[in-house]
C-alpha positions in Angstrom: 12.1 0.2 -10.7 8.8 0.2 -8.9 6.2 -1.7 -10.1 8.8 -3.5 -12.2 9.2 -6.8 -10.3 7.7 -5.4 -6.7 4.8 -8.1 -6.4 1.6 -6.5 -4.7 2.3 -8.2 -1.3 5.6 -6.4 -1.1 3.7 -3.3 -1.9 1.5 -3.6 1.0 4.5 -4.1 3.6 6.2 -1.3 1.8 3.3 1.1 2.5 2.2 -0.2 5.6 6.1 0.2 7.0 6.2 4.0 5.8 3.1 5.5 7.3 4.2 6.9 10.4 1.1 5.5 12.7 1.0 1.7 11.2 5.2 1.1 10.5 5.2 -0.3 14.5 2.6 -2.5 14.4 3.8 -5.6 12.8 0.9 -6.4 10.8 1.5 -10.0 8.7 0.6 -9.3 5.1 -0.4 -12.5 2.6 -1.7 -11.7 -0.9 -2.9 -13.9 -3.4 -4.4 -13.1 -7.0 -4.9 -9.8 -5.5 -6.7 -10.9 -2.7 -5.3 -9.4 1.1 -5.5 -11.3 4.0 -3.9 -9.0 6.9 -2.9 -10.4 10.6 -1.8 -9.0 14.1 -3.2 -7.3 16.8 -3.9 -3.1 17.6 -4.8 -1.2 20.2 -8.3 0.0 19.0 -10.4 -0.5 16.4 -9.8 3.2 14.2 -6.4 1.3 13.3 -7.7 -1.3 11.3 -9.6 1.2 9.7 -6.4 3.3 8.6 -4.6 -0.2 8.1 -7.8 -1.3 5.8 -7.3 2.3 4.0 -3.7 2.0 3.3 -4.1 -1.6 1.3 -7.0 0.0 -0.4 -4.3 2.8 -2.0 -2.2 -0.2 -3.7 -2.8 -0.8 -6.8 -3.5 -4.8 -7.9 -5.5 -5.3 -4.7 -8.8 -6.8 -5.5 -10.1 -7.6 -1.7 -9.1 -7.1 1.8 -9.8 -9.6 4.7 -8.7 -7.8 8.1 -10.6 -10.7 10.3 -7.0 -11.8 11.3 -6.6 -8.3 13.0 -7.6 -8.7 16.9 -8.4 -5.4 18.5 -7.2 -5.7 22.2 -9.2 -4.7 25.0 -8.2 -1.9 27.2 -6.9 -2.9 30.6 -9.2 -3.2 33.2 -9.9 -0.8 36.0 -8.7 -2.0 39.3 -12.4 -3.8 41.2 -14.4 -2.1 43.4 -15.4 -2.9 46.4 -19.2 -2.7 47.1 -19.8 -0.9 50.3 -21.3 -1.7 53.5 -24.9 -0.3 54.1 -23.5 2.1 56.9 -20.3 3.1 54.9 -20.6 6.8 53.2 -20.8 5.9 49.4 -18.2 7.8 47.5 -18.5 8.4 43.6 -15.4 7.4 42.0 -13.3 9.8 40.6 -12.1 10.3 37.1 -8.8 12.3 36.9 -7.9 15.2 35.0 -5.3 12.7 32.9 -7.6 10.4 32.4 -10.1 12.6 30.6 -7.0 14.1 29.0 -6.0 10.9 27.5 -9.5 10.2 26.4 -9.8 13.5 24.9 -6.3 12.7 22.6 -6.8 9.1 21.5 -10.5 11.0 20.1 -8.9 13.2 18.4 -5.8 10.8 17.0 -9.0 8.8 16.0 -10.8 11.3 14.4 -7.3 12.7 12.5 -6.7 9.0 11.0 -10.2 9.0 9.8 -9.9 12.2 8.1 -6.4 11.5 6.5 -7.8 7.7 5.6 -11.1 9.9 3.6 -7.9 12.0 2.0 -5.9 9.0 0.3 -9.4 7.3 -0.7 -10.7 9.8 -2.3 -6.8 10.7 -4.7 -7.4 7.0 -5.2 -10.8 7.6 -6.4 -9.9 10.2 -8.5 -7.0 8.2 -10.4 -8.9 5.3 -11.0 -12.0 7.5 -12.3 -9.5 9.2 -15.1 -9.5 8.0 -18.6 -5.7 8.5 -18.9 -4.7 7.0 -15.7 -7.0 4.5 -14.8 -5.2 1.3 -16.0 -1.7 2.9 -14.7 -0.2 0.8 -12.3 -0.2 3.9 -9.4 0.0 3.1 -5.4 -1.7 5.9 -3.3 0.4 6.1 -0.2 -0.2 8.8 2.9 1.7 10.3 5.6 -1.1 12.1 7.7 -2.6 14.9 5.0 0.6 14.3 2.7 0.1 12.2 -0.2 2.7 9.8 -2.2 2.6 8.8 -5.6 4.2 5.5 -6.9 4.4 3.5 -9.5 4.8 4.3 -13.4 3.0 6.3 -16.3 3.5 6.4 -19.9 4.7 10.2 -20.4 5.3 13.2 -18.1 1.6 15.0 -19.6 0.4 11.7 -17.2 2.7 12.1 -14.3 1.7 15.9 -14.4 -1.9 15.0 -14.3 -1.9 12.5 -11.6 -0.4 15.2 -9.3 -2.8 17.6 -10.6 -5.6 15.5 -9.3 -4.0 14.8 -6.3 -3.9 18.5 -5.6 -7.3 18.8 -6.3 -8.4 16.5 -3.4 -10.1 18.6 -0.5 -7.3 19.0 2.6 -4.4 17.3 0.6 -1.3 19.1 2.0 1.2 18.3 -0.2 2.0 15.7 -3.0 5.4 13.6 -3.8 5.3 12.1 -7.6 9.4 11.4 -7.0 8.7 8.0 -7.1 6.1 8.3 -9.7 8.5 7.4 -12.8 7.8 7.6 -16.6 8.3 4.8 -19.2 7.1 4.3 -22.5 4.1 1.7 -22.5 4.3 1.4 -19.3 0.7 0.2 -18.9 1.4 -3.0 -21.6 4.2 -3.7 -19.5 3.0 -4.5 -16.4 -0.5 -5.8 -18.1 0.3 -9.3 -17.2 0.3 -10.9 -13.6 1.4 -14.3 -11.9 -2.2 -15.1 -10.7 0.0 -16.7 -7.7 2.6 -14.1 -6.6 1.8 -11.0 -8.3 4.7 -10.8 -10.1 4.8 -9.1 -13.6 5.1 -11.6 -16.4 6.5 -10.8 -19.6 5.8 -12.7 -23.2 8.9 -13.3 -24.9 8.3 -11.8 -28.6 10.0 -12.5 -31.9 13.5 -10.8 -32.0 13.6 -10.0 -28.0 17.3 -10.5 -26.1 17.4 -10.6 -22.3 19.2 -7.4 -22.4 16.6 -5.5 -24.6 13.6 -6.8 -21.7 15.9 -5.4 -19.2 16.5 -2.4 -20.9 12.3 -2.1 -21.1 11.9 -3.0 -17.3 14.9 -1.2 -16.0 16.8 1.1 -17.9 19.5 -0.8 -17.8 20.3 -3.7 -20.2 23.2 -5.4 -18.4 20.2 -6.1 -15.4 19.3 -9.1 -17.9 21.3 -11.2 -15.1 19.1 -10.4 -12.9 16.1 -12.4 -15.0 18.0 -15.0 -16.0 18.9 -15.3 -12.6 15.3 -15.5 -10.9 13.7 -17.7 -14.1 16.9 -20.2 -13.8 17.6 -19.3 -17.5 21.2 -20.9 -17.4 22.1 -20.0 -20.8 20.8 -16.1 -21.3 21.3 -16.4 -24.8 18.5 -19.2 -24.8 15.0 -17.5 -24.7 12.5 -18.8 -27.0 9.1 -16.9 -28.6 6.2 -17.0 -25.7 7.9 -17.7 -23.4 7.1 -16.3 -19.7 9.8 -14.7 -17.8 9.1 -13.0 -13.7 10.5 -9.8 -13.7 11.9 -9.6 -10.3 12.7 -6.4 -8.4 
């Protein structure tokens, strides 16, 4: 369960891959301590933009570094050759598709601007909330369409986040399906590898494998799982402070 084990560079890809515009570009995504270094190329510059809004939903990221993005130029017009001084000088000619096409990648432009002002400011509103502010919640987007993901403590907190959601001037809709609820969920993802974003847990007096995998995943027999990825070869072997990755 998300944001169980899902480190913040994963995150990234995930919501990058399910908005509609950005899922075809192929943009390279490295994170470390929070930190976002993005890489690839676009067709103009109000992508990076919507790419730069998008990373800015997901919660855990501390800065964004998009100089790795290279906006390519448009294709060049065919030359023109400079008439003689007793040749009739013609104007060139712009054609109707031409301004047509203009006219659409303005308004594409403008509509990704728009729905990029939309997620910032649910984003905004979360993070401003004395309930929600330290729950781990990605803002994600699908033109005015917003999704909620992540994890609250009780369903008074899952109702509120969608509440503020709603309240966002020219939200269309909002999706909390993937906004789950778990008891002290905010202590449990409190802790971070600095390196991979990975949520760390503390081993505490009395804990089993299978009661940390009941906390993390609802599921005690998932404490395989952790073994597995902390090469615990024994799972009956866990010691007091201990730090065990909780993968996804």
């Amino acid at each position: 369960m998300w944001p169980f084990g899902k480190n913040t560079a994963d995150r990234v890809k995930d919501a990058l891959n399910e908005n509609p515009v950005t899922k075809s570009l192929g943009i390279d995504v490295q994170e470390h301590g929070g930190n976002v270094s993005l890489k690839g190329e676009v067709s103009r510059q109000s992508l990076v933009g919507l790419v730069t809004s998008i990373v800015q939903g997901i919660n855990g990221v501390k800065t964004i570094d998009t100089g790795g993005i290279t906006v390519l130029a448009p294709a060049s017009a065919p030359a023109q050759v400079a008439p003689s001084a007793s040749a009739d000088i013609q104007m060139p000619k712009i054609s109707t598709q031409d301004n047509v096409s203009n006219a659409q990648q303005k308004a594409e432009d403008a509509e990704i601007e728009d729905n990029s002002r939309i997620a910032k400011a649910v984003y905004s509103a979360l993070k401003n909330n004395g309930e929600l502010k330290d729950d781990p919640i990605d803002v994600l987007q699908s033109g005015k369409s917003i999704i909620l993901r992540g994890v609250v403590d009780n369903d008074h907190e899952q109702r509120l986040a969608e509440q503020l959601a709603r309240a966002v001037q020219g939200v269309a809709s909002v999706d909390v399906s993937g906004l789950k609820v778990a008891a002290g969920a905010k202590e449990l993802v409190k802790e971070k590898d600095t390196d991979t974003g990975d949520t760390v847990y503390t081993v505490q007096p009395g804990d089993t494998l299978g009661e940390i995998a009941q906390k993390y995943y609802g599921n005690a027999g998932e404490y395989k799982k952790i073994a597995h990825y902390n090469n615990i070869s024994n799972p009956d072997l866990i010691k007091v402070g201990q730090k065990l990755r909780i993968p996804s």
